[in-house]
PADREN-295486 format. One record per residue (C-alpha): x, z, y. Coordinates in steps of 0.2 Angstrom, whole numbers, plus 5000, padded with zeros to 4 digits. Each point is the difference from the previous one (the first is absolute). Example, Ala and Ser with C-alpha at 12.3 -4.5 7.8 and 13.67 -1.06 7.14 Angstrom:
BEGIN
506250394978500649975017
END
This chain:
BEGIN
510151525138500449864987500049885012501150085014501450064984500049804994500149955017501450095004501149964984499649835002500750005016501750105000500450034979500849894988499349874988500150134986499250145012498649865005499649964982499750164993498950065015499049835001499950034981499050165001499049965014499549854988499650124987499050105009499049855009499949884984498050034999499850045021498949825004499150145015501150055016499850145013499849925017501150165008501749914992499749835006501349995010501450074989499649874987499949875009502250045004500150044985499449824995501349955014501450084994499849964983500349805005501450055010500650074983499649854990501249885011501450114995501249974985499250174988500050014982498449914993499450164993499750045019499249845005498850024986499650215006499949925017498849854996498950124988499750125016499749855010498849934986499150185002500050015021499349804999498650064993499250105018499749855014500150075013501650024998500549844997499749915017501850065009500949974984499449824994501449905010500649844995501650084997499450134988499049874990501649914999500850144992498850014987500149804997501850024998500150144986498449914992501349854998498749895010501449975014500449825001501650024986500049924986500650164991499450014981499350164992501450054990500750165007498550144989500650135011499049905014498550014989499350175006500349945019499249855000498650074992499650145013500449885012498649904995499050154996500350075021499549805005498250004992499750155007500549965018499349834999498250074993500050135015500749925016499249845005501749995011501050004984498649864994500549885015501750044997499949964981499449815007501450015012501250014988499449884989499950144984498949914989501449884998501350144997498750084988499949824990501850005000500550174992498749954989500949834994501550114997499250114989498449914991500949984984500850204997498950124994501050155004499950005017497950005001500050115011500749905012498849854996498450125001500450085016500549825008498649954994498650145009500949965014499849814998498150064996499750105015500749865012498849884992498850115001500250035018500249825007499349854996501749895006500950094988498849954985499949825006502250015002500050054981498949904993500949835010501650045005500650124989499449934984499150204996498949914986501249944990501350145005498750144996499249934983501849994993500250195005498350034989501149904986501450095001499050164999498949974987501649914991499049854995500449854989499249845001499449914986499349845010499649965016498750145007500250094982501050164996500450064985499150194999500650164987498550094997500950144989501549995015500450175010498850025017501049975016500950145010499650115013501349885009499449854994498250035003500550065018500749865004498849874994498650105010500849985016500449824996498249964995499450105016501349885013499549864989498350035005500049975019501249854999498549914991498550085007499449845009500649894986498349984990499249935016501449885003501549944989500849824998500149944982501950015000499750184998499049994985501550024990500750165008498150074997500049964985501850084998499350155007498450034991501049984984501050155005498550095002499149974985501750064992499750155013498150034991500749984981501450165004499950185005500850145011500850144995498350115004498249944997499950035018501649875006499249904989498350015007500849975018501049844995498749934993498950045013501549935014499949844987498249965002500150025019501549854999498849904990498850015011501049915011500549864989499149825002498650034987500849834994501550064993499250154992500049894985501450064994499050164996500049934983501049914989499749904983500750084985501750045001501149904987499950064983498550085003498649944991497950065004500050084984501350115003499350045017498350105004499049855004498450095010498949825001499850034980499650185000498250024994499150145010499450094989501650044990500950135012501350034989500849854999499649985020500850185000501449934991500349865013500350125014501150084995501249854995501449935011499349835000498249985009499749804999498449905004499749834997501649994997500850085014500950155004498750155008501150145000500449995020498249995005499450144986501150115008499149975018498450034993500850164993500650045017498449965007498850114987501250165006499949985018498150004997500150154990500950095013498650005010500750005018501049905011499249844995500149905013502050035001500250014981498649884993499649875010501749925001500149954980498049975001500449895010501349914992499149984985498849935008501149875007500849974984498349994991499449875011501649895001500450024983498849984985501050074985500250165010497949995003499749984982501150134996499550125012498249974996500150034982501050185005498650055014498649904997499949994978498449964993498450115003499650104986499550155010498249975009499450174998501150085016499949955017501649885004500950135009499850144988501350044988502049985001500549824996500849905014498649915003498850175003501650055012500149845010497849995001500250195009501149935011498749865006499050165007501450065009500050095018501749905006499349845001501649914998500250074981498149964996500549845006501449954989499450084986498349895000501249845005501050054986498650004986499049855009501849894996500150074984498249934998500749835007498850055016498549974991498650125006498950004980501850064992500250135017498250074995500250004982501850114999499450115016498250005004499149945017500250165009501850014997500249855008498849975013501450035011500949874995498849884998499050025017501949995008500249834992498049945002499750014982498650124999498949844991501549984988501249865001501749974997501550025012501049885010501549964987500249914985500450064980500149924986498350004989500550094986498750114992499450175000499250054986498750144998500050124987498550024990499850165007500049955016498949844994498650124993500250135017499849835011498349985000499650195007501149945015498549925007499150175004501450005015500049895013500649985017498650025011499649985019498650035012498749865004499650015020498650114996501150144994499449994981501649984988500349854990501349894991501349985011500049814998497949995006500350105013501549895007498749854997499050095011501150055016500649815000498149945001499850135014501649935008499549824999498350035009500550125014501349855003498549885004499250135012500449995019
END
């Protein structure tokens, strides 16, 4: 009855007669996202009529009722296939401002149209694969890149910018030329990191640094929106680039990863918006050539001195107040450099673990980049290493027992998924710069047998890259413990089924081998 009352305004009333009916049917259908099959048919002319509406000269308090009901009836698919046209989509473009013009955004009453306009085209163009081939047709991404040139720089139309922005997501999201397009010809890189910039209102204090207010106000809902669905469009553009790039783009990585350290070092308006940017951000670093993650951290900034700072690499262990102390402060520097960035993963990392599901959605993408970043990047190493990996002074309790990070990421090694039991033992082997002895000694040989049999290190060993030689020393309680190691070994059985040290019993299969290769 909604439908066949609406439909029947629409098509004989006035503007003012149209609004208010549209306007309660929007009212009543704001939540509906389930539709009865039985009334089909009358949506789908009402979605007619409505367009037929929309090319008329009405108030633009009518176009918005309009477009809101249209934005609600999108929403059903099956009703979608007679009404995607190219004319209709047209008639979208146009009161989105992504016709051809040149018109600027001045007139605000336009506001509230363009942003329902945009609102009605992610919908269409996430449920019709006709509106999809129409979307490359007419060249939208371009359009889309274009409205947001116009706007980049204000802040009260975010709306607008976030809503072009998901569309410009789900259009990358749904084909691959349109990601290539943006990244080459439409210049999305640089286009979409100065969005970020304009969101999280930065100010550069030197080339990939920015100047952050840790006692500043935390972003708004707006802001956080936007930069969300910049970082997610952000994300396809690049997904390919850390397997290829050219070293002319170096810069605009570096550009970009700057942006998203500032990202880390801020907050949303809700701990979980902030969660979700931070989350969107480590998912865009991932991307970034491990390279120009060097801009992570940052020497201290000038006027900053490592005595005013909390300097973690002269903390002594044992004196947790002052270690206490460190954390809390603004400034986390090691060897000199700025940590705070990569604190703020581990952080990130140490609460997905806790959550204790989803990990390989929510998990394995900043294991994974801090993998990367310990292995490229040997101040980031030594600094995760002292957080996860600090001297061993408890030798009493199995390795994964207890709550440190390091109990967390040794579960983890004995995981079901074998994707996370495999990034968590990569994770902790780099942080051991690969070698197997420092592996055994922070996690124990069943913990990592996995790991080790994977990379053919049962019989110890080291891994395939290179780190620099610097030491790690043993506490003197783990000296005195050292010795009572030996009653563990990795054993193996000889050919006659009796059990011996694994490295006898390897002696023995490759004597074996060696004589049955002389046999006929």
């Amino acid at each position: 009855m909604d439908e066949e009352r609406a439909l029947y305004i629409v098509r004989a009333g006035e503007a003012g007669a149209i609004e208010r009916v549209l306007r309660d049917y929007s009212d009543k259908h704001r939540a509906t996202f389930k539709f009865e099959s039985t009334d089909e048919d009358k949506r789908k002319r009402l979605c007619e009529g409505i367009f037929k509406v929309l090319v008329k000269d009405v108030p633009t308090t009518c176009q918005v009722s309009c477009l809101e009901v249209l934005r609600i009836l999108s929403r059903d698919k099956k009703i979608l296939v007679p009404v995607t046209t190219k004319e209709n989509m047209q008639i979208l473009l146009k009161l989105a401002k992504l016709h051809e013009s040149d018109d600027s955004l001045e007139k605000v009453s336009e506001f509230p149209v363009i942003v329902e306009s945009l609102k009605c085209l992610c919908n269409i163009v996430f449920n019709s694969q006709m509106a999809q081939q129409l979307s490359l047709e007419l060249n939208l991404a371009a359009k889309l890149c274009n409205l947001l040139r116009k706007c980049k720089d204000r802040k009260f139309i975010n709306d607008i910018k976030c809503f072009d922005l998901r569309l410009l997501f789900l259009l990358s999201l749904l084909h691959t030329d349109i990601r290539s397009q943006l990244r080459y010809e439409l210049q999305g890189l640089p286009l979409l990191t100065q969005i970020l910039e304009s969101a999280f209102s930065i100010k550069w204090t030197d080339e990939y640094e920015s100047a952050i207010d840790h006692n500043g106000p935390p972003l708004s809902p707006q802001e956080t929106d936007c930069a969300i669905e910049a970082l997610k469009a952000l994300f396809n553009v690049t997904v390919d680039s850390w397997k290829v790039h050219k070293e002319s783009d170096s810069h605009q990585f570096r550009v970009m990863a700057a942006v998203l350290r500032h990202c880390l070092l801020i907050v949303g308006p809700t701990e979980d918006k902030t969660e979700e940017l931070h989350s969107n951000a480590v998912n865009l670093l991932s991307n970034v050539p491990v390279s120009c993650l060097d801009v992570l951290i940052c020497p201290l900034t000038h006027g900053e001195t490592p005595q005013e700072a909390a300097t973690l690499d002269e903390l002594p262990g044992d004196k947790t107040t002052e270690k206490d102390t460190a954390l809390k402060s603004n400034t986390m520097v090691y060897n000199g450099m700025n940590m705070e960035a990569v604190h703020v993963l581990l952080s990130f990392m140490e609460k997905r673990i806790d959550k204790g599901s989803s990990y390989r959605e929510g998990l394995t993408p900043v294991l994974s980049l801090l993998t990367e970043c310990s292995r490229a990047h040997r101040n980031i190493r030594k600094f995760l290493k002292d957080q996860v990996l600090p001297p061993l002074r408890d030798v009493t309790n199995r390795p994964e027992v207890g709550s440190t990070v390091r109990n967390k990421l040794v579960r983890l090694m004995t995981h079901v998924d074998l994707g996370v039991k495999q990034i968590a033992a990569e994770f902790l082997f780099v942080l051991c710069k690969e070698r197997v002895d420092s592996l055994l000694k922070y996690t124990g040989y069943g913990n990592a047998a996995g790991l080790l049999a994977a990379r053919g290190l049962l019989a110890g060993g080291r891994g395939d890259n290179w780190y620099s030689e610097d030491e790690d020393t043993d506490t003197e309680e783990y000296k005195n413990a050292k010795p009572k190691e030996e009653l563990l070994k990795p054993m193996g059985l000889k050919p006659d089924g009796t059990i011996t040290p694994l490295e006898e019993a390897l002696s023995q299969y490759s004597v074996i081998e060696e004589t049955s290769s002389d046999t006929d």
